[in-house]
C-alpha positions in Angstrom: 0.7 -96.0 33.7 -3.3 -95.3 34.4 -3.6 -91.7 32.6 -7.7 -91.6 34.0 -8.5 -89.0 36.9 -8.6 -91.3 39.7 -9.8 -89.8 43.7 -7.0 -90.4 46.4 -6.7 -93.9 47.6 -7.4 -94.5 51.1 -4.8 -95.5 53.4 -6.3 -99.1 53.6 -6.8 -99.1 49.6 -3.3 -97.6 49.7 -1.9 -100.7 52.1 -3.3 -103.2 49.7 -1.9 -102.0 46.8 1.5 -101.7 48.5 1.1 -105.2 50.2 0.5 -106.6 46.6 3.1 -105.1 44.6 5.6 -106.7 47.6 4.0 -110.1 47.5 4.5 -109.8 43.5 7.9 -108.7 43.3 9.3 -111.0 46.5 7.8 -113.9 44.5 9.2 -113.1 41.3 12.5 -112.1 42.9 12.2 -116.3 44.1 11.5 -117.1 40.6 14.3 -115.7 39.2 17.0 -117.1 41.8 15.6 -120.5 40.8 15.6 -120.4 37.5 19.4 -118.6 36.9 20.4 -121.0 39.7 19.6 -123.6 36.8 20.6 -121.7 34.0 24.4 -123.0 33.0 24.9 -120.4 30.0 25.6 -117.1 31.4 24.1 -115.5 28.3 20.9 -117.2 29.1 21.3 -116.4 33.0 21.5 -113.3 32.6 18.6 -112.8 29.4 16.6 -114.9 32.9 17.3 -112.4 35.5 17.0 -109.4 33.1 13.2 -110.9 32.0 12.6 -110.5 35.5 13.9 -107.9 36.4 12.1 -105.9 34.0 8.4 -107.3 35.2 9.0 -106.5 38.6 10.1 -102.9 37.4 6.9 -103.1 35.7 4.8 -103.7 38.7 6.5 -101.4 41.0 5.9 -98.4 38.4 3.0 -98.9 37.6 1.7 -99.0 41.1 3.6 -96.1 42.4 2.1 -94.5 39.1 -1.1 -95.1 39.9 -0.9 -94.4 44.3 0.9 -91.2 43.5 2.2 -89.5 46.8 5.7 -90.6 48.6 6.0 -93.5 47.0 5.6 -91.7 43.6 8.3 -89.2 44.7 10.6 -92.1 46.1 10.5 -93.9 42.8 11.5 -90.3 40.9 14.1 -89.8 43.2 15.4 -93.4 42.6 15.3 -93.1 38.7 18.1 -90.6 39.0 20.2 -92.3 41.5 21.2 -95.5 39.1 24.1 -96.9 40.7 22.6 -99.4 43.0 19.7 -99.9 40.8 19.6 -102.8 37.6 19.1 -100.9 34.6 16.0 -102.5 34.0 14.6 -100.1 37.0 16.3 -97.1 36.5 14.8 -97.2 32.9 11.0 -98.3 34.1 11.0 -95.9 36.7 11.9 -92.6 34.5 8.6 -93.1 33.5 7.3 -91.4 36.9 9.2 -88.4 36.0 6.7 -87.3 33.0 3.5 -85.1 34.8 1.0 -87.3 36.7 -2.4 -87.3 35.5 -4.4 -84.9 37.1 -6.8 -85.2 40.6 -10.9 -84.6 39.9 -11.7 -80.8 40.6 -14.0 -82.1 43.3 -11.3 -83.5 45.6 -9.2 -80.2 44.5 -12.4 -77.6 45.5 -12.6 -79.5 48.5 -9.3 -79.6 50.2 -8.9 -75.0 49.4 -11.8 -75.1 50.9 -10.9 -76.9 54.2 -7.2 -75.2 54.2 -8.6 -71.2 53.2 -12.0 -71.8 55.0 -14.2 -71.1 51.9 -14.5 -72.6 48.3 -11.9 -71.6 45.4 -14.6 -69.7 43.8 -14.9 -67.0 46.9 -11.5 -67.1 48.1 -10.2 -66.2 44.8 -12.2 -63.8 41.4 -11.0 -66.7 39.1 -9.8 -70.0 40.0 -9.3 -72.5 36.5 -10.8 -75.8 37.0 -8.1 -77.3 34.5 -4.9 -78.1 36.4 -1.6 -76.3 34.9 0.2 -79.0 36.1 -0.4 -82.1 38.2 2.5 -83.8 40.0 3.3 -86.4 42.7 1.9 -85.2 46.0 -0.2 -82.5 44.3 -1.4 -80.2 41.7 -1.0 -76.1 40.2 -4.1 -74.1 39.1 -4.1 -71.1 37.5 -6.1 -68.4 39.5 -6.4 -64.4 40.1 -7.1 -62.5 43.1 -9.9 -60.5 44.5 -7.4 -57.2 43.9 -6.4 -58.2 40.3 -3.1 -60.5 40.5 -2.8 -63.0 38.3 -1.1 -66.2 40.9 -0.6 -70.4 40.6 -2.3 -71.9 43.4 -0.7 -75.4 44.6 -2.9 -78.0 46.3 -1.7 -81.0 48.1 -3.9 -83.9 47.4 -5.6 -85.2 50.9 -4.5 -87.9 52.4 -0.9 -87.3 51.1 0.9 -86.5 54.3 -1.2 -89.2 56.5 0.2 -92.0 54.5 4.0 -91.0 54.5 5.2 -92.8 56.9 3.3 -95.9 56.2 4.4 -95.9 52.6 7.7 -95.6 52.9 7.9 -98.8 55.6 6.5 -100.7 53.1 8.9 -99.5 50.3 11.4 -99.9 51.9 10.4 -103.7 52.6 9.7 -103.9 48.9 13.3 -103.2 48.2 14.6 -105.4 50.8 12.5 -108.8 49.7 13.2 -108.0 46.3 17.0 -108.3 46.2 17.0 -105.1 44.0 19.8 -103.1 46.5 22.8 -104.8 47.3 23.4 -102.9 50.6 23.8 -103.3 54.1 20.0 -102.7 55.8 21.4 -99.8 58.5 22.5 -98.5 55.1 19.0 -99.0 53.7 17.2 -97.6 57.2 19.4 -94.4 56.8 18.4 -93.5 53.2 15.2 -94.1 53.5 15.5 -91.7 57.2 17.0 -89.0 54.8 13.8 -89.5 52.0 11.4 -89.3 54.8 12.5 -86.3 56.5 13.2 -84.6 52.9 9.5 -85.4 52.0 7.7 -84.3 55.6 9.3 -81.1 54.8 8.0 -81.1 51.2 4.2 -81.4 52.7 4.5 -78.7 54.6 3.7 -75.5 52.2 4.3 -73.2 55.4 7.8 -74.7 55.2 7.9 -74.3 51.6 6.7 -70.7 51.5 9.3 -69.7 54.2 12.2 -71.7 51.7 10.7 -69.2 48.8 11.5 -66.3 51.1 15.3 -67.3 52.0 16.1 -68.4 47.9 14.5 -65.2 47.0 16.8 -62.7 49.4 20.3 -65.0 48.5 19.1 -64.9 44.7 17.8 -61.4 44.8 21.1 -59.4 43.4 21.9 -62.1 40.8 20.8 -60.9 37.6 18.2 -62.8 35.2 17.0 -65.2 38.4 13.3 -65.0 39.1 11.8 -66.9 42.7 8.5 -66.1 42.6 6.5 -64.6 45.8 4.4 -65.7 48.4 1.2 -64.3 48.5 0.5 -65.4 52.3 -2.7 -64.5 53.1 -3.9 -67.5 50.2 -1.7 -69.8 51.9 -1.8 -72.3 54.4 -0.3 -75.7 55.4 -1.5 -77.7 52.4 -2.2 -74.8 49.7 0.4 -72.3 48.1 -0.3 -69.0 46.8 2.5 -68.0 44.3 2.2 -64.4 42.2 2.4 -65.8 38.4 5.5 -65.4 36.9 5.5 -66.3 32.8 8.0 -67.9 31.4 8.3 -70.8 28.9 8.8 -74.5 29.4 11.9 -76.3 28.1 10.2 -77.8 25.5 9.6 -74.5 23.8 13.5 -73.2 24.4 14.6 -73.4 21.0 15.4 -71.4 17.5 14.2 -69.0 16.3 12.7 -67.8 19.6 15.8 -69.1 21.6 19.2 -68.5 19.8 22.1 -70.3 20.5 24.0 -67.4 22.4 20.6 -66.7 24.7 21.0 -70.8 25.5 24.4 -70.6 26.6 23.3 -67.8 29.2 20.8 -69.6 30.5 23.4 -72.5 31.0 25.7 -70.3 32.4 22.8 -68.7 34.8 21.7 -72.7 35.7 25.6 -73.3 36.8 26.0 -70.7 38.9 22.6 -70.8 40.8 23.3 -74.4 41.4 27.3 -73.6 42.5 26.0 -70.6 44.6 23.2 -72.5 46.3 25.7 -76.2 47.2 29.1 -73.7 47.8 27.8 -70.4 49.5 24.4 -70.6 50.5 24.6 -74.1 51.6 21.0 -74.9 51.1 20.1 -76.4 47.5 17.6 -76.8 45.8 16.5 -80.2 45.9 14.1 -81.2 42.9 16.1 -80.2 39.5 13.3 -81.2 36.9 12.3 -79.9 33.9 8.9 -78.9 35.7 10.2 -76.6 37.7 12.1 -74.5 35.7 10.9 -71.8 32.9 12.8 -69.7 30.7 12.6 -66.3 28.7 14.0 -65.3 25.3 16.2 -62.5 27.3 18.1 -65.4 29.0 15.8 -65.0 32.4 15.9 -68.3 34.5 12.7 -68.8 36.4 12.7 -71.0 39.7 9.9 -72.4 41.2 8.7 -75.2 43.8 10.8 -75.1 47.1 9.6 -78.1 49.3 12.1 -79.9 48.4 15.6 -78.1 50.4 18.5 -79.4 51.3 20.2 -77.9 54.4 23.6 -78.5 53.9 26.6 -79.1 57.1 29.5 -77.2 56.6 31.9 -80.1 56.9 29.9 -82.1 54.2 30.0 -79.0 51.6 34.0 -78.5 52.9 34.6 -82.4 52.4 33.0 -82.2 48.6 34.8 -79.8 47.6 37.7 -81.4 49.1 36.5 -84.6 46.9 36.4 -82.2 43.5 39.3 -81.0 43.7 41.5 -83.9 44.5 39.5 -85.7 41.1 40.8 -82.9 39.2 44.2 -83.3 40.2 43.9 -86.6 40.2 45.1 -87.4 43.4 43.1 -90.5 43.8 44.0 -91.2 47.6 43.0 -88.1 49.1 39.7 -89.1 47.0 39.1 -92.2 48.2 39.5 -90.4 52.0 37.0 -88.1 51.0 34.3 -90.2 49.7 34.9 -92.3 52.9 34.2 -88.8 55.2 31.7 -88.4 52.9 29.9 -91.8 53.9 30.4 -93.1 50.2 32.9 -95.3 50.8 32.4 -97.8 53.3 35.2 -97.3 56.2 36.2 -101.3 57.0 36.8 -102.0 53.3 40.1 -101.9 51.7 41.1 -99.0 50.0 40.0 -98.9 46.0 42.4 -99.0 43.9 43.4 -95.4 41.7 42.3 -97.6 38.4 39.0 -97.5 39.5 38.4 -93.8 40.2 40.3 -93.2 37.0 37.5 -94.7 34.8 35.2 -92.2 36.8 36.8 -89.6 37.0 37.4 -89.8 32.9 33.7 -89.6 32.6 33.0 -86.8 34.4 35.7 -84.5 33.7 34.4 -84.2 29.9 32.5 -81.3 30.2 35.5 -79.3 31.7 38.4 -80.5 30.1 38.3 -77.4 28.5 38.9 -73.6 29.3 38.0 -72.3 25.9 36.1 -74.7 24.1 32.6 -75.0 25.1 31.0 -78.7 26.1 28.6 -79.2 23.4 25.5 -80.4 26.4 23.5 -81.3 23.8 25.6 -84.3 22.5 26.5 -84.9 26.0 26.3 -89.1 26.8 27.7 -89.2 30.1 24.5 -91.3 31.3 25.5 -93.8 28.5 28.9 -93.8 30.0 27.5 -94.3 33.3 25.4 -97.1 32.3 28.3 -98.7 30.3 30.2 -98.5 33.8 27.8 -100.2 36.3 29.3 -103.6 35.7 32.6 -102.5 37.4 30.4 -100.1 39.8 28.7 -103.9 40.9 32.3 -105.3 41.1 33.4 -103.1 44.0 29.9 -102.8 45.0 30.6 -104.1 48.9 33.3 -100.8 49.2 30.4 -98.2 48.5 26.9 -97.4 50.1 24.5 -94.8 49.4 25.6 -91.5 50.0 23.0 -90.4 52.5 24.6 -86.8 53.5 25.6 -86.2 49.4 22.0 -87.7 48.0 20.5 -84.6 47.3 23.6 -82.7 45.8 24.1 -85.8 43.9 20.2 -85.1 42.6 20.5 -81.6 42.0 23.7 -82.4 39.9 22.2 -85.1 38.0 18.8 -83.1 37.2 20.6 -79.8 35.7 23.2 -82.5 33.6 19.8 -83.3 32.0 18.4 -79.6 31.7 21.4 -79.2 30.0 21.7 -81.8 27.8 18.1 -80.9 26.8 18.5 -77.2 26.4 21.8 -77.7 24.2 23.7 -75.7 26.3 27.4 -74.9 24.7 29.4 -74.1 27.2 33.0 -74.1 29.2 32.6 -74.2 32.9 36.0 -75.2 33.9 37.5 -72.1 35.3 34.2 -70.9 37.0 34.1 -74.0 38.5 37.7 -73.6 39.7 36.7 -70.5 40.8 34.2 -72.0 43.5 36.5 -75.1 44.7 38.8 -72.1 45.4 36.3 -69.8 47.6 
């Protein structure tokens, strides 16, 4: 992926690039239906089709890479929902998780200065130059008021919110011409719907900063849970004024600074916020990466970056608990019910069989098998056991669509498995789970 400071593309640069990356993948996606057509070893057909499949991955990542935006966030959101993607896609794209290279200070100066009405070095006593972190749709400087705080300032690259809609049509074509989805195209209209409305929200820093507000008043009793503040006089629309809250990246969570006891709280801390948020507040947090989390030796969990909230309906929260609780007792008709209210399982198809949702179910019930022995996170491979699993996923394929109303739960889930499994979190979460499928 291009690692050099690049200016936003313009939306006709943008178009091009898009437009390109189609042509390519549509053609290669002929290619390879020619070429296994005439393959007769299956071995060799399927060597053919995972070849291609893995230059086409190729090109699409390295162009989202490269145009940043909501095409960048689409392909991170995609990387983490693996079940209707080839392997070869889910692995290229992970790549778009790791921090984007940064925007020139130039195009950063400029936009604060359009959104606060003066340039950074005014508006604020100190305003670093060198990004503290650069992401898909924008980037966090270090900076400290006129009165003597010490705040992160996020700025939205220009251009960004223009070009949604645009992007994502021709995405979403990319997908379609490239065979990658198997999926009916109303099911393919209505993700996409979902993504887009998700990510017009996640532009809007006034909607952001008023997201901070509510997570900090339903988080504010828990102890060891930090949302940072607003400061809203240094925010606007596309720029986000935060007070500075330290804490340490995951990378650094570890002995001797980090026993194994403080881990386990911070597990148990990154359970419940994610239970209280999807259960009682019905409003998660939408964007579980490593990013946006910090930690402190004390066991204090540190939340940051709000765009990206998920309003929950009542019935949708009611009917996934519904579908928890009858995996656990392993009740696999009231299940497959579920997942159909749910809109996972498709409604016309016949009902799947208990087999199949016992090879799921056996996955995911590892780490709570247990009441007293912890789930040792850290040698977790339930994403191996996934991956082993998509061949009878893709057998049973035409029963299931993408889970439009449960995408984002199924995101946040997914994202704090892997802050986890990267912490090496030991820990038993059976009976506090229990405890919210019984609220």
């Amino acid at each position: 992926m291009a690692s050099d400071k690049r200016p936003p593309a313009t939306r006709t640069r943008r178009m091009l690039k898009l437009a390109g990356m189609t042509a390519s993948v549509a053609s290669r996606y002929a290619a390879s239906k020619v070429r296994t057509a005439l393959q007769r070893d299956p071995e060799r057909k399927a060597e053919t089709r995972s070849e291609h499949y893995e230059a086409m991955a190729e090109t699409i990542t390295e162009t989202l890479g490269q145009l940043k935006g909501a095409v960048m966030k689409v392909g991170q959101i995609a990387s983490q929902t693996q079940d209707f993607l080839p392997k070869e896609f889910a692995q290229a794209l992970q790549r778009l998780q790791k921090e984007a290279p940064p925007m020139p200070w130039e195009v950063i100066a400029g936009q604060v200065t359009r959104e606060l009405g003066a340039a950074p070095d005014d508006v604020f006593q100190r305003f670093d130059r060198e990004p503290w972190a650069a992401a898909s749709i924008g980037q966090v400087h270090r900076a400290r008021t006129h009165d003597g705080r010490e705040v992160i300032v996020k700025v939205q690259y220009p251009g960004v919110d223009d070009s949604v809609d645009a992007d994502l049509r021709q995405l979403k074509l990319t997908f379609r011409l490239s065979g990658l989805v198997k999926i009916p195209p109303e099911s393919l209209d209505a993700l996409f719907e979902e993504i887009r409305e998700r990510l017009s929200e996640e532009l809007d820093y006034e909607n952001e900063a008023r997201n901070l507000v509510r997570f900090r008043r339903f988080h504010e009793k828990d102890e060891g849970v930090i949302i940072p503040a607003v400061i809203r006089p240094l925010s606007s629309r596309r720029v986000l004024t935060l007070e500075y809250v330290e804490g340490d990246h995951i990378e650094h969570v570890k002995a001797p600074r980090y026993s194994q006891a403080v881990i386990n709280v911070i597990g148990h801390r990154l359970f419940r916020t994610m239970a209280d948020q999807l259960f009682r507040f019905q409003a998660i947090h939408g964007d579980p990466h490593a990013g946006n989390f910090a930690f402190r030796p004390d066991g204090t969990l540190i939340l940051y970056d709000f765009g990206c909230v998920k309003d929950l309906k009542p019935e949708i929260v009611a009917r996934y608990r519904d579908a928890l609780k009858a995996a656990l007792r392993e009740d696999y008709g009231d299940l497959d019910r579920c997942l159909i209210d749910l809109g996972v399982r498709v409604k016309d198809q016949p009902a799947v069989g208990p087999d199949y949702y016992a090879v799921w179910r056996d996955v995911f019930i590892r780490p709570f098998d247990s009441r007293d022995t912890a789930y040792d996170y850290g040698a977790a491979d339930l994403h191996q056991q996934v991956a082993k699993n998509i061949p009878l996923l893709m057998k049973h394929i035409r029963h299931f669509q993408p889970p439009v109303e449960t995408l984002f739960i199924d995101r946040m889930i997914a994202g704090h498995y892997w802050m986890l499994k990267r912490l090496g979190v030991q820990a038993a979460f059976r009976d506090e789970l229990e405890r919210y499928l019984a609220d």
